[in-house]
PDB file of N, CA, C and O in Angstrom:
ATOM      1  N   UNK A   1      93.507  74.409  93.162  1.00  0.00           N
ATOM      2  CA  UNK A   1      92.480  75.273  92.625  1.00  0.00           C
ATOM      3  C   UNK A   1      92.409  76.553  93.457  1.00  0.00           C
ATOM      4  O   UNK A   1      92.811  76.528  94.620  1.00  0.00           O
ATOM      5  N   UNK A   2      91.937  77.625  92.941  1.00  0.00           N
ATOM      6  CA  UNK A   2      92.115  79.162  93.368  1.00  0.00           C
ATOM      7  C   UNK A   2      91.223  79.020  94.605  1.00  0.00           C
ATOM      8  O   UNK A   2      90.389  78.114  94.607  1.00  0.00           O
ATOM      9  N   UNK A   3      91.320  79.764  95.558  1.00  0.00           N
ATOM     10  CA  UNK A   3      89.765  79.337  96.234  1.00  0.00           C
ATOM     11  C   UNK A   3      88.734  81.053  95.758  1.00  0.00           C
ATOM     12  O   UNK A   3      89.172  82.093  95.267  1.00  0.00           O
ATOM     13  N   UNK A   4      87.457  80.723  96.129  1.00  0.00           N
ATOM     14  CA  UNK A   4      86.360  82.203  95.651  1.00  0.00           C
ATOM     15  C   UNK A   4      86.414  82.835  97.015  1.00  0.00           C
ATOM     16  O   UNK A   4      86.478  82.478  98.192  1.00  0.00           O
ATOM     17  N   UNK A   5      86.359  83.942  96.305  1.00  0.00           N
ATOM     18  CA  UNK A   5      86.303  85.260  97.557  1.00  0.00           C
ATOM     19  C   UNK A   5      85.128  85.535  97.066  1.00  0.00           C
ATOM     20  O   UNK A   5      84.682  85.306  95.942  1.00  0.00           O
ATOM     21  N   UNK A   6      84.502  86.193  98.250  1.00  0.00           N
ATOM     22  CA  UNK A   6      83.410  86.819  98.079  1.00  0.00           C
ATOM     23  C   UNK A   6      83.401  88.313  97.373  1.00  0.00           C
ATOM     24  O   UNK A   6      84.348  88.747  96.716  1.00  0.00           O
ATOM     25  N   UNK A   7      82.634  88.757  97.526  1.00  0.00           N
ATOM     26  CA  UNK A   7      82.185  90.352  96.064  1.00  0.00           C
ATOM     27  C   UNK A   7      82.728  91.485  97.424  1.00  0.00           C
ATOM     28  O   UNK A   7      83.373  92.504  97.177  1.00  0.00           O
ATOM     29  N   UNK A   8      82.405  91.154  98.562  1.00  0.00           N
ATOM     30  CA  UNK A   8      83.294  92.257  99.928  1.00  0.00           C
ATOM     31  C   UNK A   8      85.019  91.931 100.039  1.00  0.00           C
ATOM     32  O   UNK A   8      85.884  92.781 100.253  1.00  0.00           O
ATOM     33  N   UNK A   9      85.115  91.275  99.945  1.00  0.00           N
ATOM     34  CA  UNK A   9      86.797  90.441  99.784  1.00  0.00           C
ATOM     35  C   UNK A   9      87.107  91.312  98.922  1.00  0.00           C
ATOM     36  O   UNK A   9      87.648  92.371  99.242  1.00  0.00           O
ATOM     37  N   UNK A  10      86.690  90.868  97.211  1.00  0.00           N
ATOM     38  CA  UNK A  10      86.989  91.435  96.382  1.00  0.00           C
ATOM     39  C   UNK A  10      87.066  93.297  96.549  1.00  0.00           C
ATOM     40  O   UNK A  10      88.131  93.912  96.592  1.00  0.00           O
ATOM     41  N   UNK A  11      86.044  93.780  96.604  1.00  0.00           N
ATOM     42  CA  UNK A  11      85.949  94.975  96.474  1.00  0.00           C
ATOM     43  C   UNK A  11      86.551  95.387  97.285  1.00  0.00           C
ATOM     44  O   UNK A  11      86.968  96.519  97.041  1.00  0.00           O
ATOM     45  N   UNK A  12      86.882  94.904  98.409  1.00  0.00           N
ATOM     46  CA  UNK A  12      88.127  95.277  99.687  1.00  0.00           C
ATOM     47  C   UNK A  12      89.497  95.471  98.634  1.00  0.00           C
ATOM     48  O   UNK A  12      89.858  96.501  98.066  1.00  0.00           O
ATOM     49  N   UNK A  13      89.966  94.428  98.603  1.00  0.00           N
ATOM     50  CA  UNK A  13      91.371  94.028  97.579  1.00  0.00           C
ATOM     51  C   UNK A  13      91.588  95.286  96.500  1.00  0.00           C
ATOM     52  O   UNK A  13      92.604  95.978  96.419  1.00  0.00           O
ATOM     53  N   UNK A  14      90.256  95.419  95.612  1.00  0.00           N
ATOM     54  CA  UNK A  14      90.502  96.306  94.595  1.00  0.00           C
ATOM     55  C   UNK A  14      90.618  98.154  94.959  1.00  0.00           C
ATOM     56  O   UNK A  14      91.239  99.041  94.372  1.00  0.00           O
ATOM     57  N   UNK A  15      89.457  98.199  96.539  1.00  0.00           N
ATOM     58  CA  UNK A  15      89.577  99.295  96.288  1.00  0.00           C
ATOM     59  C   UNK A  15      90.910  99.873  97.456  1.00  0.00           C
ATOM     60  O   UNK A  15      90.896 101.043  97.839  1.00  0.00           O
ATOM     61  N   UNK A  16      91.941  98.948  97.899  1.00  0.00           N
ATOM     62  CA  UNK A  16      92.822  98.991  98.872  1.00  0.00           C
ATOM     63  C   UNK A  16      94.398  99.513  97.440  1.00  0.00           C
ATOM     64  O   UNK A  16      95.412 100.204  97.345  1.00  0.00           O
ATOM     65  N   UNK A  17      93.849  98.903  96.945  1.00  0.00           N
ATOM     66  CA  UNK A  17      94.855  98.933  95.900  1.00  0.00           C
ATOM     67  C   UNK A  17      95.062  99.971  95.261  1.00  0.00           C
ATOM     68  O   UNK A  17      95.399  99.868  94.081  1.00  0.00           O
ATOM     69  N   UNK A  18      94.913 101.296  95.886  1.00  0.00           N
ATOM     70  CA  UNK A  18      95.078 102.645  95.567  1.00  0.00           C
ATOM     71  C   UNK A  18      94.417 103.379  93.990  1.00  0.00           C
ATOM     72  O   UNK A  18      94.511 104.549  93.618  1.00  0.00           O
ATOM     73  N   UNK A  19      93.734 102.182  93.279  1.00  0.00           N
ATOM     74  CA  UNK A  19      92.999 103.040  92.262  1.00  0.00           C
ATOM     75  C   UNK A  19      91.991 103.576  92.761  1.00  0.00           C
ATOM     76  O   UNK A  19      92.144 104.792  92.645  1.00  0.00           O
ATOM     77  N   UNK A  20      91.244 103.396  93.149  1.00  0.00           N
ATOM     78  CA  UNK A  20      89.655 104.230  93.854  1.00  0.00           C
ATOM     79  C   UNK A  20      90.219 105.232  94.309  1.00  0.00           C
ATOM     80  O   UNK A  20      90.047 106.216  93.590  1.00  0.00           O
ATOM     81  N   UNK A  21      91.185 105.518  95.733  1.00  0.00           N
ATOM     82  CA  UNK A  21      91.479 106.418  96.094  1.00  0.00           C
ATOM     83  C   UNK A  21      91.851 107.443  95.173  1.00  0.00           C
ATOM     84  O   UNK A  21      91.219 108.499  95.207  1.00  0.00           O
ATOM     85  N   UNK A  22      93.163 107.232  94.021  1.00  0.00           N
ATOM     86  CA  UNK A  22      93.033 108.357  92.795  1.00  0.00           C
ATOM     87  C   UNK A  22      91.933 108.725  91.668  1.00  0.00           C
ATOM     88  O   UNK A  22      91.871 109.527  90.736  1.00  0.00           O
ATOM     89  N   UNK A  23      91.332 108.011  92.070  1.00  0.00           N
ATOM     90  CA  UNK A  23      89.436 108.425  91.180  1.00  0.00           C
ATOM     91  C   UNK A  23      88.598 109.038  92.385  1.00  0.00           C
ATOM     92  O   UNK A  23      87.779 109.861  91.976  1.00  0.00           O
ATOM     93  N   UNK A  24      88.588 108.877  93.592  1.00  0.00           N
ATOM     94  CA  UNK A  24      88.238 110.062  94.289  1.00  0.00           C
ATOM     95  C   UNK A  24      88.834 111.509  94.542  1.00  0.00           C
ATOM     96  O   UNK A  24      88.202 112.553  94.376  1.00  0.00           O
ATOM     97  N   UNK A  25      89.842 111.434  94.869  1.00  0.00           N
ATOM     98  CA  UNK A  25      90.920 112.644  94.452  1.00  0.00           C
ATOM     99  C   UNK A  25      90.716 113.471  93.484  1.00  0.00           C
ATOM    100  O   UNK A  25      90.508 114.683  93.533  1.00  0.00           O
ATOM    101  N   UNK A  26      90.803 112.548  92.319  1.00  0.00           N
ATOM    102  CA  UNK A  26      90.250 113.293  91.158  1.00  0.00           C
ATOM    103  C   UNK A  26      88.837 113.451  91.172  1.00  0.00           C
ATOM    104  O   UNK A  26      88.495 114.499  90.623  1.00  0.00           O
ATOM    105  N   UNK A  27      88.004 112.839  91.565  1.00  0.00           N
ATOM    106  CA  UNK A  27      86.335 113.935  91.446  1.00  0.00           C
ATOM    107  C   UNK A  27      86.528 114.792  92.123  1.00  0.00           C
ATOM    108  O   UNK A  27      86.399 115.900  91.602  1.00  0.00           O
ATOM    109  N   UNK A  28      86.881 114.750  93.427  1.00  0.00           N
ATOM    110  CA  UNK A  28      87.099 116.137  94.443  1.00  0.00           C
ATOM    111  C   UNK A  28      87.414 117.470  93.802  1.00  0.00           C
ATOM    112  O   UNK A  28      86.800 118.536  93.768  1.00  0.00           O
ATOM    113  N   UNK A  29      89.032 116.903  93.105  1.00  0.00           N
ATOM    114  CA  UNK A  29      89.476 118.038  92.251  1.00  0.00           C
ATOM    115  C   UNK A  29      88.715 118.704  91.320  1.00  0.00           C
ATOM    116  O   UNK A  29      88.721 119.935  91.283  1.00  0.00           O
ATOM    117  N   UNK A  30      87.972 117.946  90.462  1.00  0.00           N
ATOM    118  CA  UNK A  30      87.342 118.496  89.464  1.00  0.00           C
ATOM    119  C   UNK A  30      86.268 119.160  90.125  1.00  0.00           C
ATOM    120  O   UNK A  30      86.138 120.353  89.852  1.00  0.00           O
ATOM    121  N   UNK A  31      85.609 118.739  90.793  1.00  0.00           N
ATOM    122  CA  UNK A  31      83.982 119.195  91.598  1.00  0.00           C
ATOM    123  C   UNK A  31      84.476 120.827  91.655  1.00  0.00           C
ATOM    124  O   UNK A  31      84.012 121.826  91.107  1.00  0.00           O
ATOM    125  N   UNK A  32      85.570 120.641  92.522  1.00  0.00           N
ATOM    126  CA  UNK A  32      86.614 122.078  93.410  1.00  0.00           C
ATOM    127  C   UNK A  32      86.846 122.987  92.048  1.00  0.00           C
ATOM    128  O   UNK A  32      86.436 124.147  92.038  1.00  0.00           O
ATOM    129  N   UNK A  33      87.551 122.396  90.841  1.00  0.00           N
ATOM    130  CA  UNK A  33      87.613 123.229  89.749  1.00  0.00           C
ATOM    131  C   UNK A  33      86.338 123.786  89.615  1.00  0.00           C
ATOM    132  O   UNK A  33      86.102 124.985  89.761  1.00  0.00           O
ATOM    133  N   UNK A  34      85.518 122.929  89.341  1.00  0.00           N
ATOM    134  CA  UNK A  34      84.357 123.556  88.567  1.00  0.00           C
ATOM    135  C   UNK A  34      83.293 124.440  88.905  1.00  0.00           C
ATOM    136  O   UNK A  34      82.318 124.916  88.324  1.00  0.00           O
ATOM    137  N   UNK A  35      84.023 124.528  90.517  1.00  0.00           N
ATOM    138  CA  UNK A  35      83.495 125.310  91.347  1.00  0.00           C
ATOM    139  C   UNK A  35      83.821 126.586  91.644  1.00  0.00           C
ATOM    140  O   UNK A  35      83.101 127.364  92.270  1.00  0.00           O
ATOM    141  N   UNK A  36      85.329 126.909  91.028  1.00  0.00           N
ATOM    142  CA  UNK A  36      86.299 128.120  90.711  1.00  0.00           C
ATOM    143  C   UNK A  36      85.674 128.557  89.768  1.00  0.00           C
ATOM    144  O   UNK A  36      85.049 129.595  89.984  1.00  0.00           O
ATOM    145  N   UNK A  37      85.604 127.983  88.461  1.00  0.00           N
ATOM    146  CA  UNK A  37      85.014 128.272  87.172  1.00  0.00           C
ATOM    147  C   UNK A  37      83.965 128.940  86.661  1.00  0.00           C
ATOM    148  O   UNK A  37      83.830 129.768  85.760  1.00  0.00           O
ATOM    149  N   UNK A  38      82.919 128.157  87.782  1.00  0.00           N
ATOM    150  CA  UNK A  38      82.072 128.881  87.664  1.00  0.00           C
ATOM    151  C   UNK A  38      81.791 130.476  88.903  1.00  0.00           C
ATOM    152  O   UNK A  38      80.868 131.259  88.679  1.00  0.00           O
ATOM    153  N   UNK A  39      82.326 130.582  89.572  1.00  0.00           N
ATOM    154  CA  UNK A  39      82.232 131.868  90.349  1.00  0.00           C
ATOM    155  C   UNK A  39      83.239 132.444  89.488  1.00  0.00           C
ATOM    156  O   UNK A  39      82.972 133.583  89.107  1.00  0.00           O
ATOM    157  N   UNK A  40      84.308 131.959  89.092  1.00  0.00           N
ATOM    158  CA  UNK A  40      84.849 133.301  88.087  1.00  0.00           C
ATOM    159  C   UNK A  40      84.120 133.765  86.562  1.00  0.00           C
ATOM    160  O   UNK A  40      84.370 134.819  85.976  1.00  0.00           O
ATOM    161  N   UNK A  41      83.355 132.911  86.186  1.00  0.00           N
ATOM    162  CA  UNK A  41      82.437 132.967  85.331  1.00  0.00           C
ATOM    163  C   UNK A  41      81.001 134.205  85.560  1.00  0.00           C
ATOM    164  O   UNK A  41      80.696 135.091  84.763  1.00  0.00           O
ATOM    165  N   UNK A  42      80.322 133.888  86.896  1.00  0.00           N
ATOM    166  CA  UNK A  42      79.980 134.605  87.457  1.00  0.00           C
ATOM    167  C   UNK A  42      80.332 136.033  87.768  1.00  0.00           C
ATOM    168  O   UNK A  42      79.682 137.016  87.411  1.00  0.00           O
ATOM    169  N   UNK A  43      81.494 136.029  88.511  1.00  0.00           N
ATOM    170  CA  UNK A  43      81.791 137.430  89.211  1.00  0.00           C
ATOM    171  C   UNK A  43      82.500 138.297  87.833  1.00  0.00           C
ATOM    172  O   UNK A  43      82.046 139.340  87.364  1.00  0.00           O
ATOM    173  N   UNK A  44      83.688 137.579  87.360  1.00  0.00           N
ATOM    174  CA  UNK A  44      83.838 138.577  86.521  1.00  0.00           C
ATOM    175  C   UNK A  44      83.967 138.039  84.780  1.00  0.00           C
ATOM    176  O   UNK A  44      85.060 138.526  84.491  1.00  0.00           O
ATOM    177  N   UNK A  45      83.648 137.585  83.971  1.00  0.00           N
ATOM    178  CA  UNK A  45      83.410 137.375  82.991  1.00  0.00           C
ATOM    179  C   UNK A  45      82.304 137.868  82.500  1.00  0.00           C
ATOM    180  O   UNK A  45      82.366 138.622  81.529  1.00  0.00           O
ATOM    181  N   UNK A  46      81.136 137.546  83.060  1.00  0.00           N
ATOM    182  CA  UNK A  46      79.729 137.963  82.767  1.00  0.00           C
ATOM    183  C   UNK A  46      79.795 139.338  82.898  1.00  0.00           C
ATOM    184  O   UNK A  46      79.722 140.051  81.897  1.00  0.00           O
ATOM    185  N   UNK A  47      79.900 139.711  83.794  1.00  0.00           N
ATOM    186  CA  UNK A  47      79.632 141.199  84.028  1.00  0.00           C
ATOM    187  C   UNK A  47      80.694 142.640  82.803  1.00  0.00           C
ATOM    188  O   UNK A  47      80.456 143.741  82.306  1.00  0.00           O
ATOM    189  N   UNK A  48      81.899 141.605  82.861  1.00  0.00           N
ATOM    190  CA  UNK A  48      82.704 142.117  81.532  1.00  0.00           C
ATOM    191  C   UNK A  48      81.907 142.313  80.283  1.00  0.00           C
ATOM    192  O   UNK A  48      81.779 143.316  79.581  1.00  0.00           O
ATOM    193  N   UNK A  49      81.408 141.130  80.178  1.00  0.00           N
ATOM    194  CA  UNK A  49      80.662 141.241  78.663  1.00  0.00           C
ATOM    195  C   UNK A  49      79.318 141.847  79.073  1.00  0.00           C
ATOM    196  O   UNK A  49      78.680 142.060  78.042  1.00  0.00           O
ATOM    197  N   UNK A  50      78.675 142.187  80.088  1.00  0.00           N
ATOM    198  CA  UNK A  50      77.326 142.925  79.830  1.00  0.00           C
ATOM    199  C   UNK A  50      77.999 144.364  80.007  1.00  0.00           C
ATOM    200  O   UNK A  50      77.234 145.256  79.642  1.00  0.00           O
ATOM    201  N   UNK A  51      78.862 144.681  80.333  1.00  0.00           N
ATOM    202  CA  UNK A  51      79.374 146.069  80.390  1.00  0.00           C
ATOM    203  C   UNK A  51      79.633 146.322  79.344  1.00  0.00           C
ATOM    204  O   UNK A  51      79.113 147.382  78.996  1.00  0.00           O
ATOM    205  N   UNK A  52      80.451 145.668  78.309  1.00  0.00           N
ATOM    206  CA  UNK A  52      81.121 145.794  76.961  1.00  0.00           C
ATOM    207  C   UNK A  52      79.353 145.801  75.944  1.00  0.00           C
ATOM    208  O   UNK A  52      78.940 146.659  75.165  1.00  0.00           O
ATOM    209  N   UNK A  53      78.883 144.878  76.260  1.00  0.00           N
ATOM    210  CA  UNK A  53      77.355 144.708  75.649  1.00  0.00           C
ATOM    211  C   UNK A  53      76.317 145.590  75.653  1.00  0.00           C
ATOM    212  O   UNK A  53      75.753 146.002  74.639  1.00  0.00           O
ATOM    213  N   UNK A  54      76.117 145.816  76.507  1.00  0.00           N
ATOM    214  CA  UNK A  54      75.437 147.172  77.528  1.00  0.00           C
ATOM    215  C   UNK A  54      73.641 145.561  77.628  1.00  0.00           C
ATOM    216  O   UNK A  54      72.557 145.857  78.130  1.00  0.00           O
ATOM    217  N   UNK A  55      73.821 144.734  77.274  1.00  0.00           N
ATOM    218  CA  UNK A  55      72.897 143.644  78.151  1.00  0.00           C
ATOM    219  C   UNK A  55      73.118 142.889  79.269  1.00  0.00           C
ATOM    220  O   UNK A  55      74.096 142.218  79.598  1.00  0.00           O
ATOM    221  N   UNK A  56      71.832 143.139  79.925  1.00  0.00           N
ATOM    222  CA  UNK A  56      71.766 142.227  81.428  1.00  0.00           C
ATOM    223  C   UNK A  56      71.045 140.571  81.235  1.00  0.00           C
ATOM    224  O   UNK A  56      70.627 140.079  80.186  1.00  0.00           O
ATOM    225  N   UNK A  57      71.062 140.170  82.115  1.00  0.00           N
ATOM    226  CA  UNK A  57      70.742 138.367  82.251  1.00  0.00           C
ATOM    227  C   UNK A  57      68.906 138.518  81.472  1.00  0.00           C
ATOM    228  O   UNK A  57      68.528 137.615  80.725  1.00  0.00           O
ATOM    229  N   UNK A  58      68.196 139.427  81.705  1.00  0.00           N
ATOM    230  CA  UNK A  58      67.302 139.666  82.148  1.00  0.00           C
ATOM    231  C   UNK A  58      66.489 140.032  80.629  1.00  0.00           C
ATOM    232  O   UNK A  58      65.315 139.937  80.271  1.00  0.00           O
ATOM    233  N   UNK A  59      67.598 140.438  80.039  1.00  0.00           N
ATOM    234  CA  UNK A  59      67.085 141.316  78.620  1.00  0.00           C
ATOM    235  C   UNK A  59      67.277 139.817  77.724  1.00  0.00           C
ATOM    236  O   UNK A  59      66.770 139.759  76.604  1.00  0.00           O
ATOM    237  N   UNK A  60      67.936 138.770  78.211  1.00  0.00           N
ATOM    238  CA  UNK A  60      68.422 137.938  77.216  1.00  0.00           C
ATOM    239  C   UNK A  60      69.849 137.642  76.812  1.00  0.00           C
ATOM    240  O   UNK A  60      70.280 136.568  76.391  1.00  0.00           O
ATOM    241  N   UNK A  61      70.529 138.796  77.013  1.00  0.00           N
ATOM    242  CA  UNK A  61      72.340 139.182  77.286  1.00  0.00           C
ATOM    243  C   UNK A  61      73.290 137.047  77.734  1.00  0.00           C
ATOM    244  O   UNK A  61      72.892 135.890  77.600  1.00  0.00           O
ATOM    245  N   UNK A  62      74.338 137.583  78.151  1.00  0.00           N
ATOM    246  CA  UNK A  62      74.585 136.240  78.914  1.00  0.00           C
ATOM    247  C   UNK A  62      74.469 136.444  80.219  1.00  0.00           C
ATOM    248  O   UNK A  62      74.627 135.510  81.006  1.00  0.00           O
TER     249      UNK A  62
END
């Protein structure tokens, strides 16, 4: 018969087993993207279109 591991055993085993590590990796990455995204969103996108618009954040604009 198998013998029981405990839920620390287990979660040792599973997260040794290199999936967790590539699901942290990947939040990092994405966090890091979305963190590009939005300062380029910021610095120059917005300001493109209120120039092209002639509206600011303020009037309602984007």
């Amino acid at each position: 018969m198998a013998e029981k591991k405990g839920f620390l055993a287990e979660f040792k085993e599973f997260a040794l087993k290199g999936n967790v590590m590539d699901m942290a990796v990947g939040v990092i990455i994405g966090a890091a993207f979305g963190n590009i995204v939005t300062a380029l969103t910021d610095s120059f996108i917005n300001p493109l279109i209120q120039a092209i618009t002639g509206s600011t954040a303020e009037d309602g604009g984007v």
